[in-house]
Each structure stands twice: as C-alpha cells, then as structure tokens.
C-alpha positions as CSV (number, residue, x, y, z in Angstrom):
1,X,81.7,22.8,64.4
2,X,80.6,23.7,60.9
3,X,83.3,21.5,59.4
4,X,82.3,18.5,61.6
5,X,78.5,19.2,60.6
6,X,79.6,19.1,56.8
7,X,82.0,15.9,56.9
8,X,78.8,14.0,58.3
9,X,76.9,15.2,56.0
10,X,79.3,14.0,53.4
11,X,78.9,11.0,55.2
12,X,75.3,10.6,54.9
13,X,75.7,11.6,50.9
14,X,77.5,9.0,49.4
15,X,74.8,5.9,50.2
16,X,72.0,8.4,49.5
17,X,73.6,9.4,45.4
18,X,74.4,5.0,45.4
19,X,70.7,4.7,45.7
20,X,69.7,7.4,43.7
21,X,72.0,6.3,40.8
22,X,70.6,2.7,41.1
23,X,67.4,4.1,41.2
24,X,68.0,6.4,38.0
25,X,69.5,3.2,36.1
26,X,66.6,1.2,37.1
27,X,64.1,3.4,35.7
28,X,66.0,4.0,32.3
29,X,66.1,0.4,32.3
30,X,62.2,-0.1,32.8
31,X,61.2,2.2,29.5
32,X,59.5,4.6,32.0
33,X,60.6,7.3,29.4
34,X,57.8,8.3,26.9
35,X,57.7,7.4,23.7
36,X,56.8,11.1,22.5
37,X,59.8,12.4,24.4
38,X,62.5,10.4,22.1
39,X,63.4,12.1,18.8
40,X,64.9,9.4,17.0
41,X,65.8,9.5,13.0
42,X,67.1,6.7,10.9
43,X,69.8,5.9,8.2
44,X,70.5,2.6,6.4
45,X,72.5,1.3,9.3
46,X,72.2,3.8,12.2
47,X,70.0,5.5,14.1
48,X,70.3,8.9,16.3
49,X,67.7,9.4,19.2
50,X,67.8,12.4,21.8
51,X,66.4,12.7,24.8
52,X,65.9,16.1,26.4
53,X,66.9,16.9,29.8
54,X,63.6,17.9,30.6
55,X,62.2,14.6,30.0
56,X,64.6,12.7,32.3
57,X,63.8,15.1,35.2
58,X,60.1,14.6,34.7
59,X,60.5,10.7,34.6
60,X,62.4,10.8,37.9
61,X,59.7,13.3,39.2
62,X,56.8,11.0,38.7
63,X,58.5,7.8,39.5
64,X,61.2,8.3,41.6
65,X,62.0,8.6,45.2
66,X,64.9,11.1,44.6
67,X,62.5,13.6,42.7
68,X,64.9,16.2,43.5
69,X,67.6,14.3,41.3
70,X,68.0,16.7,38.1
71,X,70.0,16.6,34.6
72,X,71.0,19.7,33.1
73,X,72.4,19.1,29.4
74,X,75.2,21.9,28.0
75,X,77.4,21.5,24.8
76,X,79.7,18.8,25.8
77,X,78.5,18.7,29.2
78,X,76.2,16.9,31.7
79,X,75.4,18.8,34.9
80,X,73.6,16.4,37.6
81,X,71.9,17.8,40.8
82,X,71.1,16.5,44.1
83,X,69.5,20.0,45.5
84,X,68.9,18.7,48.7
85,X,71.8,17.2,49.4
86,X,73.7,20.5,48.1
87,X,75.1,18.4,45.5
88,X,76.3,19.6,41.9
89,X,78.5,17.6,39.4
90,X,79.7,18.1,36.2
91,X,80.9,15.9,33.3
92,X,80.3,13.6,30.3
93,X,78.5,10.6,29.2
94,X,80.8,7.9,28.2
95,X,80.1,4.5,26.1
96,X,81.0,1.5,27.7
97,X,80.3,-1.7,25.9
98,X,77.7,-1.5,23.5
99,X,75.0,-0.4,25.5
100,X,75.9,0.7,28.9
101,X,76.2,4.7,29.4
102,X,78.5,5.5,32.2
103,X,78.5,9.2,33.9
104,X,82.4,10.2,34.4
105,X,82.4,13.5,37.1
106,X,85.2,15.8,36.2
107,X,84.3,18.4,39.0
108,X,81.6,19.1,41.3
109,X,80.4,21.2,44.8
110,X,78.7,20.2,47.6
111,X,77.3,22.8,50.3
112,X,79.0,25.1,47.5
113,X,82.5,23.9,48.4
114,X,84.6,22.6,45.6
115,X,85.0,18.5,45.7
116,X,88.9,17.7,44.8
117,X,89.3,14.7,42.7
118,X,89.7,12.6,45.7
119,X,86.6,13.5,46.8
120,X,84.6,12.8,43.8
121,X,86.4,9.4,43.4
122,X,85.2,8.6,47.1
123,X,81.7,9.4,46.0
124,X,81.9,7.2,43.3
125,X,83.5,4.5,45.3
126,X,80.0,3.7,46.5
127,X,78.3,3.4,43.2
128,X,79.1,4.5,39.5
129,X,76.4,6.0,37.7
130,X,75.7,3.8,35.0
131,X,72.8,3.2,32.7
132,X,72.4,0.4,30.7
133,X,70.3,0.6,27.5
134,X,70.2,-2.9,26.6
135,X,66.9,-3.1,26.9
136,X,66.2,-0.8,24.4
137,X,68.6,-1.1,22.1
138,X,68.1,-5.1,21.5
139,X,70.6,-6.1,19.2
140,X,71.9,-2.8,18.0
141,X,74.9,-0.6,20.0
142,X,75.7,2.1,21.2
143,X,78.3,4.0,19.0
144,X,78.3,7.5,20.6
145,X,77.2,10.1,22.7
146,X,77.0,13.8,22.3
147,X,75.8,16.3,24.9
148,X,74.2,19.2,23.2
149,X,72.1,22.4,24.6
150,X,69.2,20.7,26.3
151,X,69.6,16.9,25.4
152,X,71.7,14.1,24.9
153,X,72.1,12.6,21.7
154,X,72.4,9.1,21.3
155,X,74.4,7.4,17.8
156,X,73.1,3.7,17.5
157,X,74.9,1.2,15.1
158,X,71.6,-0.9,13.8
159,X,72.2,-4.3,13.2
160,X,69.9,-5.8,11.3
161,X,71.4,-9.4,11.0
C-alpha cells in the first residue's frame, strides 16, 4: 500500500517540478533578481557576476507559487529542493549556447528513497530546467559556470562590438 501511495505520488510530481521549473526560468528571465544581490566585476573583455543562493530562494519566496522551491550552492555542486514534494536533487549548472544555463541532475531522493537514473531522466522528460539569461546578458555570452560555497559564479565573454 505504501508503494502504491508513493508511485502516485511520483505521479503527481513530475507536472508539479515542469511548472515549477518554467516558473523559476520565467522569473530569472523577468530581472526579478535585485540589483544589490549581483556581485559582478569587470575586465577588458569579461565579466564575472555571482549570485548567492540565498538570493534565488528569496526571489522565488516573494514571487513565486512554488515558494518552497530552494537552491543550495556547494563547491561544484547545485542542490535543488522541492520540500513538499519530498524532493532533493543534486548536480551542475551547464552552458548551453551562449546564454542558456541548463540544470543536469546526477542523483537525487524523493520521500528519502534514492531516484535511479531512469528515474531522474523520467522526471526530466516532462521539462528540463533551463534558464535562459538572454535577457540579461544582451549581446555578451555565457563562457562558464562555477558552483562555489554559497553562489553560483557566472564568466561572461563581453562583446563590445
């Protein structure tokens, strides 16, 4: 009984994290990330922003359905939450394009069970997490990403012509 409780809830998850990664793309999209947050420094043709963990999670707090929807930033890892769904995943930022940031899940839990890969693909089959910093970024692009204790750290190729 408790497995057939759990595989509906599974069920139930996957449209719920599609619309909570749309909605987290969406509000990356619309700048709702202050100003003041953004540590940005510059060099003659790049730039290197970071944006602290803590500042996502308040974003999606005050403008977000999904409030519950947290980052957690660790050297060379991202850890994404879903506490109400029992959800955990863990993984890196990738750079696709010049300015798209795509989440890749190497592992996760849900209801504190391990996900297999199979599992984790299936969740993903209803909705990558991608955010796309076009946008902000204008003409420059995306030339890395670095997950550090607390942030992510952004490396932007400027370009000026």
């Amino acid at each position: 009984e408790y497995l057939a409780d759990v595989q509906k809830l599974w069920g139930e998850l996957k449209p719920i994290f599609r619309e909570a990664a749309a909605e987290f793309a969406r509000l990356m999209q619309q700048g709702k990330l202050p100003e003041d947050e953004l540590k940005i420094s510059f060099s003659i043709f790049s730039a290197r922003g970071s944006i602290p963990a803590d500042a996502l999670n308040k974003v999606i707090l005050e403008h977000s359905k999904f409030s519950s929807l947290a980052f957690e930033f660790k050297p060379g890892r991202a850890v994404i939450r879903l506490p109400d769904q029992k959800l955990t995943l863990t993984g890196s930022f990738v750079v696709l394009e010049d300015n798209i940031l795509k989440f890749q899940a190497e592992e996760g839990n849900f209801y504190g069970m391990p996900l297999e890969p199979g599992s984790i693909e299936e969740l993903f089959s209803e909705g990558e997490l991608f955010v796309d910093l076009k946008p902000v970024l204008g003409r420059n692009s995306l030339q890395s990403v670095e997950l550090r204790d607390g942030y992510i750290e952004l490396s932007v190729k400027l370009n000026w012509f």
